[in-house]
mmCIF file of the N, C-alpha and C atoms, coordinates in Angstrom:
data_MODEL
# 
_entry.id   MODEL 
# 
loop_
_atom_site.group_PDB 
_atom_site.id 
_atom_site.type_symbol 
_atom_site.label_atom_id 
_atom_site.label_alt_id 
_atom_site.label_comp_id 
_atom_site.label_asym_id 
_atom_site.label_entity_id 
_atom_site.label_seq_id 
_atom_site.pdbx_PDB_ins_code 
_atom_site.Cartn_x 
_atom_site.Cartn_y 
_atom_site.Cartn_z 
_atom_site.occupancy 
_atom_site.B_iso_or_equiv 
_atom_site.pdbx_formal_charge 
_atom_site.auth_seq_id 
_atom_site.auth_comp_id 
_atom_site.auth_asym_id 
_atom_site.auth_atom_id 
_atom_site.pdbx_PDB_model_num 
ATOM 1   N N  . UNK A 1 1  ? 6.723  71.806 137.343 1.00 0.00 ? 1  UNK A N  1 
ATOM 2   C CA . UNK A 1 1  ? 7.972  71.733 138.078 1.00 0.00 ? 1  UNK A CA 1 
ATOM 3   C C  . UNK A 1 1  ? 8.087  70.381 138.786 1.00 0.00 ? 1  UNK A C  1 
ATOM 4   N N  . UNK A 1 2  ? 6.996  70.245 139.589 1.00 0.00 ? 2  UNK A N  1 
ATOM 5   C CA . UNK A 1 2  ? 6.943  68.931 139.661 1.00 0.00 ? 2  UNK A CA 1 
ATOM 6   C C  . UNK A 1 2  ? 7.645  67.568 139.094 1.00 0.00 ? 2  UNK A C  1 
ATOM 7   N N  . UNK A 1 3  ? 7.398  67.618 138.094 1.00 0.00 ? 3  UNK A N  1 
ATOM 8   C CA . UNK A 1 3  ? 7.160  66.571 137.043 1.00 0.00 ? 3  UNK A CA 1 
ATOM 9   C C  . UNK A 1 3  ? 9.100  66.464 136.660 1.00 0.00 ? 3  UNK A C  1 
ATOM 10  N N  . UNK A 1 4  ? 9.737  67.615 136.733 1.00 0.00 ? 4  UNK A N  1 
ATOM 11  C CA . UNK A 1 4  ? 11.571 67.712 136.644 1.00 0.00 ? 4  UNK A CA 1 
ATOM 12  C C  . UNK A 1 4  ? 11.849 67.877 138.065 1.00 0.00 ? 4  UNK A C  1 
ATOM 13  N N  . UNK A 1 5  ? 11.234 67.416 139.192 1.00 0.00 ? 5  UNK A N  1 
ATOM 14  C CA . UNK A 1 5  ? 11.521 67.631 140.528 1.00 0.00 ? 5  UNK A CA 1 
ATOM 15  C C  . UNK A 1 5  ? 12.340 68.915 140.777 1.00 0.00 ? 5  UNK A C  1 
ATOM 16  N N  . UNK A 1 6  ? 11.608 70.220 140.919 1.00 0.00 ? 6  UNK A N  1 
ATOM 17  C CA . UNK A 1 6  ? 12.153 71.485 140.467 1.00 0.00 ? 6  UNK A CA 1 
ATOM 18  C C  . UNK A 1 6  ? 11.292 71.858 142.230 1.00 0.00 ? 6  UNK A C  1 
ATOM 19  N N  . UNK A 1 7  ? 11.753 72.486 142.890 1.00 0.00 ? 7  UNK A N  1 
ATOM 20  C CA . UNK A 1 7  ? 11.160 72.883 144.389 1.00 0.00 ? 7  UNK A CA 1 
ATOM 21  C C  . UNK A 1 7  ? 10.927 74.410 143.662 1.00 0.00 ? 7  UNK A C  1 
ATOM 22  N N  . UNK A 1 8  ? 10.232 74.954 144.603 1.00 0.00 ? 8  UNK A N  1 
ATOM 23  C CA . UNK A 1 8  ? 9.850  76.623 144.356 1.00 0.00 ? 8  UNK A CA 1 
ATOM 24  C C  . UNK A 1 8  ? 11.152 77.342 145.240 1.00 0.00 ? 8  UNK A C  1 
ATOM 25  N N  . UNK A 1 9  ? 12.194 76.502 145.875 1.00 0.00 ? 9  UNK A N  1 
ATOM 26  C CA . UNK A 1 9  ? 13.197 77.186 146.611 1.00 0.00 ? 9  UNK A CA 1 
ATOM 27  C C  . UNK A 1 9  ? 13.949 77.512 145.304 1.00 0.00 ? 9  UNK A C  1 
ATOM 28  N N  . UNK A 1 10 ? 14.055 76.042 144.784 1.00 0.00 ? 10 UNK A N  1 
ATOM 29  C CA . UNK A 1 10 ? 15.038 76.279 143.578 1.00 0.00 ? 10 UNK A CA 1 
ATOM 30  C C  . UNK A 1 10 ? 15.100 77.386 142.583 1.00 0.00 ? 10 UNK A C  1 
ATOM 31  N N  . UNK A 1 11 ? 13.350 77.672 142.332 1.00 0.00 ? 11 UNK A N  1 
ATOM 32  C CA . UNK A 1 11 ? 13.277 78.410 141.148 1.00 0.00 ? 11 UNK A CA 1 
ATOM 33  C C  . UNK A 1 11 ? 13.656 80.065 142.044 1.00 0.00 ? 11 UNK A C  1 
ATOM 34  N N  . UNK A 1 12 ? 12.937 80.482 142.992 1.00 0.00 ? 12 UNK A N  1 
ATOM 35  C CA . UNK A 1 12 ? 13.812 81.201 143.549 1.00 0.00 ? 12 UNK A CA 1 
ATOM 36  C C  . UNK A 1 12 ? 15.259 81.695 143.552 1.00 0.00 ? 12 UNK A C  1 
ATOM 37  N N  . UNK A 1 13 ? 15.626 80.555 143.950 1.00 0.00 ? 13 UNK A N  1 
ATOM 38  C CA . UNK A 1 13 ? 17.565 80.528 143.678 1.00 0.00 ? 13 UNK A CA 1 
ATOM 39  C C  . UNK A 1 13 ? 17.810 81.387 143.074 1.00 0.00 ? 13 UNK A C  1 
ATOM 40  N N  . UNK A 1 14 ? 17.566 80.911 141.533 1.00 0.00 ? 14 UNK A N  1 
ATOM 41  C CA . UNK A 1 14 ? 17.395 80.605 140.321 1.00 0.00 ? 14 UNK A CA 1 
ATOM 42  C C  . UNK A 1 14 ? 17.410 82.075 139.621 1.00 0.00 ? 14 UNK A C  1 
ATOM 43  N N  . UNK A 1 15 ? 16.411 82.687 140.027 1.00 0.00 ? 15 UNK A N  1 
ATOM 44  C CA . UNK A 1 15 ? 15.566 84.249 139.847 1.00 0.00 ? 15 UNK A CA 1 
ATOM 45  C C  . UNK A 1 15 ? 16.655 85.345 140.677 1.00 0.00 ? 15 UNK A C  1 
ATOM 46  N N  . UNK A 1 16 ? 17.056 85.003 141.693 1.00 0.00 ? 16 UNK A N  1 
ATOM 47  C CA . UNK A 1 16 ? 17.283 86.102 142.795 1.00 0.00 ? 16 UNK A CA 1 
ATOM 48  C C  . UNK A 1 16 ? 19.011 86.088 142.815 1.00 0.00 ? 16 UNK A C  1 
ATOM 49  N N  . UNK A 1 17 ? 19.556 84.786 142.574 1.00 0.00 ? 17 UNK A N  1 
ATOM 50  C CA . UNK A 1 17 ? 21.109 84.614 142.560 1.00 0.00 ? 17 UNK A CA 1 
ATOM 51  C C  . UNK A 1 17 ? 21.575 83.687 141.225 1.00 0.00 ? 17 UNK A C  1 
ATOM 52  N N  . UNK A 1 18 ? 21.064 84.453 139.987 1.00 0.00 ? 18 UNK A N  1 
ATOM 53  C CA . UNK A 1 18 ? 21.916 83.261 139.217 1.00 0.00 ? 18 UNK A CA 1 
ATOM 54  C C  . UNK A 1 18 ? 22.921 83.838 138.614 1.00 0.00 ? 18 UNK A C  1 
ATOM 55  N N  . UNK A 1 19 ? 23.292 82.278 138.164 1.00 0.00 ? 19 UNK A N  1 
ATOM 56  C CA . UNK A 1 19 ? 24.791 82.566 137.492 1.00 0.00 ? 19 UNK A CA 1 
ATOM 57  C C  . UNK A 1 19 ? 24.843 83.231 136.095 1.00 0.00 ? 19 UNK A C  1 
ATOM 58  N N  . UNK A 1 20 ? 23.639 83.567 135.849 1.00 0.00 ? 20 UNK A N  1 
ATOM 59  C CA . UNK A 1 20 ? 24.012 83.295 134.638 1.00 0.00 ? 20 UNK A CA 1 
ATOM 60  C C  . UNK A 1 20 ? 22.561 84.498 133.795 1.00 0.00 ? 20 UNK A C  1 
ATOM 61  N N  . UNK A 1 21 ? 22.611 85.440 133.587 1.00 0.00 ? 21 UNK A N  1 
ATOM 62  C CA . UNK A 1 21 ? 21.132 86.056 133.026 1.00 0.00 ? 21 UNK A CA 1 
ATOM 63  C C  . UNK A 1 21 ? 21.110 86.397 131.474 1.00 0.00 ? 21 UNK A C  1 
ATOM 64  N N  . UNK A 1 22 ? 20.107 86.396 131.163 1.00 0.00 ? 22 UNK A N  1 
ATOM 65  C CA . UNK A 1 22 ? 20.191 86.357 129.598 1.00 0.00 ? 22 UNK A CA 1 
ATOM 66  C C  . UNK A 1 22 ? 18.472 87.054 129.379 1.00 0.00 ? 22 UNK A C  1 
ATOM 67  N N  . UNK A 1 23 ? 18.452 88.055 128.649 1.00 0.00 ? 23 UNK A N  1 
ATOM 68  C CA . UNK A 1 23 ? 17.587 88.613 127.526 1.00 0.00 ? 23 UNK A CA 1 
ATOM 69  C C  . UNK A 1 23 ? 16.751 87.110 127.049 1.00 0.00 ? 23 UNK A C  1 
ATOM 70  N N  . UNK A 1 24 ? 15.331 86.974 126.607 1.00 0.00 ? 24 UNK A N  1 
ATOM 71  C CA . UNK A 1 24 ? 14.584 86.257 125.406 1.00 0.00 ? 24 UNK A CA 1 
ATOM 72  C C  . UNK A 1 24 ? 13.496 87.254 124.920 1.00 0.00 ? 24 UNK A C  1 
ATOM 73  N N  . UNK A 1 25 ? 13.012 86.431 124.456 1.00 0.00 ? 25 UNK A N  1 
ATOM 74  C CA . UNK A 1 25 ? 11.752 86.793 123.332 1.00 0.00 ? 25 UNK A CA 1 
ATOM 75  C C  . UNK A 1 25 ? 10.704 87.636 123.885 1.00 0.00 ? 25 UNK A C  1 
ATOM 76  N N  . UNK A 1 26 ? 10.215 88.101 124.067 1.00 0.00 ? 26 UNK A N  1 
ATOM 77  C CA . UNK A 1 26 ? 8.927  88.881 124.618 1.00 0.00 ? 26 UNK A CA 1 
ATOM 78  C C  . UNK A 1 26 ? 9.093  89.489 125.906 1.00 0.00 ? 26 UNK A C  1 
ATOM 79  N N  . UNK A 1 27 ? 10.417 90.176 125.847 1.00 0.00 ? 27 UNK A N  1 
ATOM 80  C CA . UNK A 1 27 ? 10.528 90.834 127.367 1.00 0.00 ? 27 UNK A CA 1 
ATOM 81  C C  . UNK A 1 27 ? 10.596 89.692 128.033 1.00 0.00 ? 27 UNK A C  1 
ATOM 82  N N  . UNK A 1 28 ? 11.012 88.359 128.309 1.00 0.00 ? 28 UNK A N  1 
ATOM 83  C CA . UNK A 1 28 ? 11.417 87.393 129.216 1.00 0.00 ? 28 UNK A CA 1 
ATOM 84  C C  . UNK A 1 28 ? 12.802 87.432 129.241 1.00 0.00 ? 28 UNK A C  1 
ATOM 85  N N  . UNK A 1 29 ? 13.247 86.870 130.626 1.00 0.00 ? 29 UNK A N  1 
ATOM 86  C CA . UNK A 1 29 ? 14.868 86.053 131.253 1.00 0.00 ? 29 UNK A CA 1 
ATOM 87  C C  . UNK A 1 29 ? 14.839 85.111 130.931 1.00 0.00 ? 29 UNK A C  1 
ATOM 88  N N  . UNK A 1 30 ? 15.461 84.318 131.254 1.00 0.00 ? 30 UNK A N  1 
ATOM 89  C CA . UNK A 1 30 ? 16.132 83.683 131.649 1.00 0.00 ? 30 UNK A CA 1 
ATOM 90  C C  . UNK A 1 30 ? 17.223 83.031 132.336 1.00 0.00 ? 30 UNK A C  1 
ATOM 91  N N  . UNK A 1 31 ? 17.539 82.900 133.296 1.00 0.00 ? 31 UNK A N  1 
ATOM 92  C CA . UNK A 1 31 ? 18.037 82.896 134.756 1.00 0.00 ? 31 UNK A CA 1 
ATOM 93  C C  . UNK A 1 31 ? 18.677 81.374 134.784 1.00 0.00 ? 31 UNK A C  1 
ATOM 94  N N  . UNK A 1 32 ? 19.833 81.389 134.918 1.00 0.00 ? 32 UNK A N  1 
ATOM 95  C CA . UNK A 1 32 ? 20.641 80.262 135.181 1.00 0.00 ? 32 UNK A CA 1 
ATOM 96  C C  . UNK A 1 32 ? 21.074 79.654 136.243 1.00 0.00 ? 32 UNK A C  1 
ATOM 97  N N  . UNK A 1 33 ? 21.344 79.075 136.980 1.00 0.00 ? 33 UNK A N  1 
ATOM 98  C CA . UNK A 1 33 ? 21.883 78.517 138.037 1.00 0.00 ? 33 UNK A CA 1 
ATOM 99  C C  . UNK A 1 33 ? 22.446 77.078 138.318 1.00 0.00 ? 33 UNK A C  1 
ATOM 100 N N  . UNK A 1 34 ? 23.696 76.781 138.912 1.00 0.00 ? 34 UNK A N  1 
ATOM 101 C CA . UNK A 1 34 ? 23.648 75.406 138.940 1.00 0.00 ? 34 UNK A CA 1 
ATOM 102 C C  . UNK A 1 34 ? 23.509 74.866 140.132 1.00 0.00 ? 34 UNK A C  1 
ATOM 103 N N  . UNK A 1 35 ? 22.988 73.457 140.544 1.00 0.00 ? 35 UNK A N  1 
ATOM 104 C CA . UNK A 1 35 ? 22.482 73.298 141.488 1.00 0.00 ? 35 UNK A CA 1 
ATOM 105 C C  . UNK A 1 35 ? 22.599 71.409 141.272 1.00 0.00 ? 35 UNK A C  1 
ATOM 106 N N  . UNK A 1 36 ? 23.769 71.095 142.533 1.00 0.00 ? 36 UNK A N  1 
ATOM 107 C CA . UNK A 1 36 ? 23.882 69.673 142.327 1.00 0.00 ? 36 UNK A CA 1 
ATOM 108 C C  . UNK A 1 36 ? 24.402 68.960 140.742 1.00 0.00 ? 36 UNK A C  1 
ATOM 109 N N  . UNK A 1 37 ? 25.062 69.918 140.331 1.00 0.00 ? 37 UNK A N  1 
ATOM 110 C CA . UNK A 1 37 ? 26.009 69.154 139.116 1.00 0.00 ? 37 UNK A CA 1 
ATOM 111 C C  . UNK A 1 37 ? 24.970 69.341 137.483 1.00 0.00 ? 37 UNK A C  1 
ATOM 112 N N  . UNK A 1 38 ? 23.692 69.739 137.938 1.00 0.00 ? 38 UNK A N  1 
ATOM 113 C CA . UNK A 1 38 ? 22.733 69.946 137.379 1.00 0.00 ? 38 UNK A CA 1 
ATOM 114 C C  . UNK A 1 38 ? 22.841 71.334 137.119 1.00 0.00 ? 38 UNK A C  1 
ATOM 115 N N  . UNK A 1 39 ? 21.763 71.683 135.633 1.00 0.00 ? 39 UNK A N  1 
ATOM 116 C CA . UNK A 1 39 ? 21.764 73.535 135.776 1.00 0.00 ? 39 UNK A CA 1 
ATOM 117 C C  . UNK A 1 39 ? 20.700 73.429 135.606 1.00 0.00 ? 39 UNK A C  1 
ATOM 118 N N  . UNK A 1 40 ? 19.899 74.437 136.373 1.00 0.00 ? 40 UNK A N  1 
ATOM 119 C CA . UNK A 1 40 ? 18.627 74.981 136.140 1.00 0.00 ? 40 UNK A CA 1 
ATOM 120 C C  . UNK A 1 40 ? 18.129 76.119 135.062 1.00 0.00 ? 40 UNK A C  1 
ATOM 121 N N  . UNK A 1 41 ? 17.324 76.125 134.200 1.00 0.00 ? 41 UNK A N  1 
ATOM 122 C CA . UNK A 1 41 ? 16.854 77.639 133.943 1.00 0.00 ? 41 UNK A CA 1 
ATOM 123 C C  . UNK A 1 41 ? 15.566 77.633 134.139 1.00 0.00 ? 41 UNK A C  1 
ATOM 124 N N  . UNK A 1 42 ? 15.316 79.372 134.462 1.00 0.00 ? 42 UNK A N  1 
ATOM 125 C CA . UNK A 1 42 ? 14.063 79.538 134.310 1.00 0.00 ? 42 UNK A CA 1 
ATOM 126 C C  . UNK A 1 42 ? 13.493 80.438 133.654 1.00 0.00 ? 42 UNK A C  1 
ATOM 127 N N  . UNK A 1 43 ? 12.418 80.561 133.081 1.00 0.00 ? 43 UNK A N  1 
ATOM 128 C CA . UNK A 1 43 ? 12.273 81.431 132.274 1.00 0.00 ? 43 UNK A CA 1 
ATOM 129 C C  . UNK A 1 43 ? 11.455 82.112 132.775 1.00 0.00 ? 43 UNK A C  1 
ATOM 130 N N  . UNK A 1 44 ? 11.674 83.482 132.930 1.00 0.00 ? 44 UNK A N  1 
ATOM 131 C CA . UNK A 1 44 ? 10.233 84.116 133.543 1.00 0.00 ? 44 UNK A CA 1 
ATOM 132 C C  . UNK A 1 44 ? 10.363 85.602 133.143 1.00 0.00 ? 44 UNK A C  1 
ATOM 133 N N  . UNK A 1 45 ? 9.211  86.277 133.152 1.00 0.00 ? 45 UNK A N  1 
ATOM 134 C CA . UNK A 1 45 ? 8.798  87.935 132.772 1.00 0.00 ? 45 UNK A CA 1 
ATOM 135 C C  . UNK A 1 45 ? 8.378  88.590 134.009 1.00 0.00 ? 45 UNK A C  1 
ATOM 136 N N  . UNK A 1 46 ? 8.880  89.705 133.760 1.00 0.00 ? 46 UNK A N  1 
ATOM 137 C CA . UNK A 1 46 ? 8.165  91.047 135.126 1.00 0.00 ? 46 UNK A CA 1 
ATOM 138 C C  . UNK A 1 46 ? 6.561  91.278 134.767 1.00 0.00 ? 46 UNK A C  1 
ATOM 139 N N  . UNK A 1 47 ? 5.998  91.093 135.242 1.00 0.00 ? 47 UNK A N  1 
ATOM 140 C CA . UNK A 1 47 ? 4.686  91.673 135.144 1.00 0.00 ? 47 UNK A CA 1 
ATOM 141 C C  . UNK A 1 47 ? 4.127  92.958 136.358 1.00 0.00 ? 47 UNK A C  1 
ATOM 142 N N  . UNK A 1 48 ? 4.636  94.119 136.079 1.00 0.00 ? 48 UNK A N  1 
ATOM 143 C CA . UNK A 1 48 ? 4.387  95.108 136.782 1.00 0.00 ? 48 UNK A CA 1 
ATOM 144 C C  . UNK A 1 48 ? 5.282  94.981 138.209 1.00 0.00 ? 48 UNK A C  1 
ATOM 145 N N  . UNK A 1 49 ? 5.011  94.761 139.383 1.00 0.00 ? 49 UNK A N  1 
ATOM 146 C CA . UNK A 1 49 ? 5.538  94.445 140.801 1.00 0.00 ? 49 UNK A CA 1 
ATOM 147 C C  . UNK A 1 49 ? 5.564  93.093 140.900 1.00 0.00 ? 49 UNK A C  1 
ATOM 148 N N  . UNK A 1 50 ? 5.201  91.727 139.815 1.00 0.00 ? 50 UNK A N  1 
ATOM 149 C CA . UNK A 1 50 ? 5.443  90.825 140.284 1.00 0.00 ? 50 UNK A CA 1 
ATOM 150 C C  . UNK A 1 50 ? 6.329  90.251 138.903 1.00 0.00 ? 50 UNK A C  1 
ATOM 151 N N  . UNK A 1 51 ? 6.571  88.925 139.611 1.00 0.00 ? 51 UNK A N  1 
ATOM 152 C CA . UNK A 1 51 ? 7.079  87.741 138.599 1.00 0.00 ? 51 UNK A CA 1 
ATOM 153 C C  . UNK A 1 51 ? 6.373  86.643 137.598 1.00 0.00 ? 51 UNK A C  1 
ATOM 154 N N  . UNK A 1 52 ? 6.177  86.308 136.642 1.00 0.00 ? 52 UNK A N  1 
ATOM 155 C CA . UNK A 1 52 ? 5.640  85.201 136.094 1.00 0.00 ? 52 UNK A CA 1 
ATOM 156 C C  . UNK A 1 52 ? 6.482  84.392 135.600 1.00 0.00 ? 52 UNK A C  1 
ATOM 157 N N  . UNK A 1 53 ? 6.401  82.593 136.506 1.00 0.00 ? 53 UNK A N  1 
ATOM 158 C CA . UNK A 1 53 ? 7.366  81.970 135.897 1.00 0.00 ? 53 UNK A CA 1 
ATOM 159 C C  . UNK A 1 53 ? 7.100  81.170 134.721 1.00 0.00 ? 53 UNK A C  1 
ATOM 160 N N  . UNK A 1 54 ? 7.900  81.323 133.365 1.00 0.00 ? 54 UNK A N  1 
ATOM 161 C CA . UNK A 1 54 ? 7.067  80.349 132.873 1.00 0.00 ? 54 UNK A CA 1 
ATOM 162 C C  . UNK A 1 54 ? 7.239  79.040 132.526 1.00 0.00 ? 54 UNK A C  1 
ATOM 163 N N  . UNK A 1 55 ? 8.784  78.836 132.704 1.00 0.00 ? 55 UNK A N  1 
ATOM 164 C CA . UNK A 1 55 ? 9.194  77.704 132.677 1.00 0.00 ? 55 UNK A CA 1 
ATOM 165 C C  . UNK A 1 55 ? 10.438 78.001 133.531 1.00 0.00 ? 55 UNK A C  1 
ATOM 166 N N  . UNK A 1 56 ? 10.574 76.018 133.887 1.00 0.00 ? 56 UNK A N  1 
ATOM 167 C CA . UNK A 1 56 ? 11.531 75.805 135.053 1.00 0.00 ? 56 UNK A CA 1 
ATOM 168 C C  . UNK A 1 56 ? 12.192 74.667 134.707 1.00 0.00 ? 56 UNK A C  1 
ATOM 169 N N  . UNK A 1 57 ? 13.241 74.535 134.339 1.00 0.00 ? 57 UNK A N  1 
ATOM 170 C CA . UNK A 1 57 ? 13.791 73.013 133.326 1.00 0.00 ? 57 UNK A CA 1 
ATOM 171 C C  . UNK A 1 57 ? 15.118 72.553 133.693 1.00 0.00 ? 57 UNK A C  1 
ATOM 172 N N  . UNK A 1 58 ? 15.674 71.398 134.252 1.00 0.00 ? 58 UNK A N  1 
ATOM 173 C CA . UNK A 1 58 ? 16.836 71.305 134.199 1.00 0.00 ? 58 UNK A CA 1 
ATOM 174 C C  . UNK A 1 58 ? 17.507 70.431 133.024 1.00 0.00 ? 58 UNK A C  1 
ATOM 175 N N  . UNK A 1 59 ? 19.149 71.122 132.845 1.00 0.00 ? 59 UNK A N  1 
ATOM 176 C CA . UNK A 1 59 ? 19.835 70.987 131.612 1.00 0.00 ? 59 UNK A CA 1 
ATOM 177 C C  . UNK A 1 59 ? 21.197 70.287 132.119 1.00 0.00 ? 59 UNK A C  1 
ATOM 178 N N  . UNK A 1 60 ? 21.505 69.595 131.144 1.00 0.00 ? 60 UNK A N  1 
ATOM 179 C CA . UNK A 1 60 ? 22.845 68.482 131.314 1.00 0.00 ? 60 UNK A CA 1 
ATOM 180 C C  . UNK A 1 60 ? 24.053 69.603 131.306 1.00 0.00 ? 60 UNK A C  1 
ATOM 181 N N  . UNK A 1 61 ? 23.746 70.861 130.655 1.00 0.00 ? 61 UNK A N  1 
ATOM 182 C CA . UNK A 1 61 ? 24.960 71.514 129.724 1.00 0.00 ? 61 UNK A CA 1 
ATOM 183 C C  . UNK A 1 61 ? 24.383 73.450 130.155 1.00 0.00 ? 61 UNK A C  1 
ATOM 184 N N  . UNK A 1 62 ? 24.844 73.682 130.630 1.00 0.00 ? 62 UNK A N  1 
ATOM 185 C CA . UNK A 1 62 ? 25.090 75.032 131.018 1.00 0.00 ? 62 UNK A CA 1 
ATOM 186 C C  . UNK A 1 62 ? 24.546 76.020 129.651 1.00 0.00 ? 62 UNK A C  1 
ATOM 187 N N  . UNK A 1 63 ? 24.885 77.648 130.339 1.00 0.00 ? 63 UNK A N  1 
ATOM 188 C CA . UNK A 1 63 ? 24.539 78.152 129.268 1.00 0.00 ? 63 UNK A CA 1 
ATOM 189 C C  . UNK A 1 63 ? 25.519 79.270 128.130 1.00 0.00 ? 63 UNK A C  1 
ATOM 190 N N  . UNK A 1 64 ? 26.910 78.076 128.867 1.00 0.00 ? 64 UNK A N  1 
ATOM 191 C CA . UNK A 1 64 ? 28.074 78.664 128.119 1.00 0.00 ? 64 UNK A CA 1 
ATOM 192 C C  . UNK A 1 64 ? 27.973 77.381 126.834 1.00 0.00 ? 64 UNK A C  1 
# 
């Protein structure tokens, strides 16, 4: 996350209020949000009572 200057507030956001949710591959989300003209996704799975994130990426282009 680091490395796309991604904060753990963001990915939060991200998880808890996005715009945008979508079904993937192996029982994962994906979670949309935009944030500063920017969109975020993240990809993450339920693992019992918690979360695993597994990716956190920002995109030029939404997920319309």
């Amino acid at each position: 996350m680091r490395l796309h200057g991604i904060s753990e507030m963001d990915v939060e956001l991200a998880i808890r209020k996005s715009e945008y949710l979508a079904s993937s591959a192996e029982g994962r989300f994906n979670a949309w949000v935009e944030i500063s003209g920017k969109f975020l996704r993240v990809t993450y799975k339920e693992e019992g009572d918690r979360l695993l994130v597994i990716t956190a990426v920002k995109k030029k282009k939404g997920w319309g």
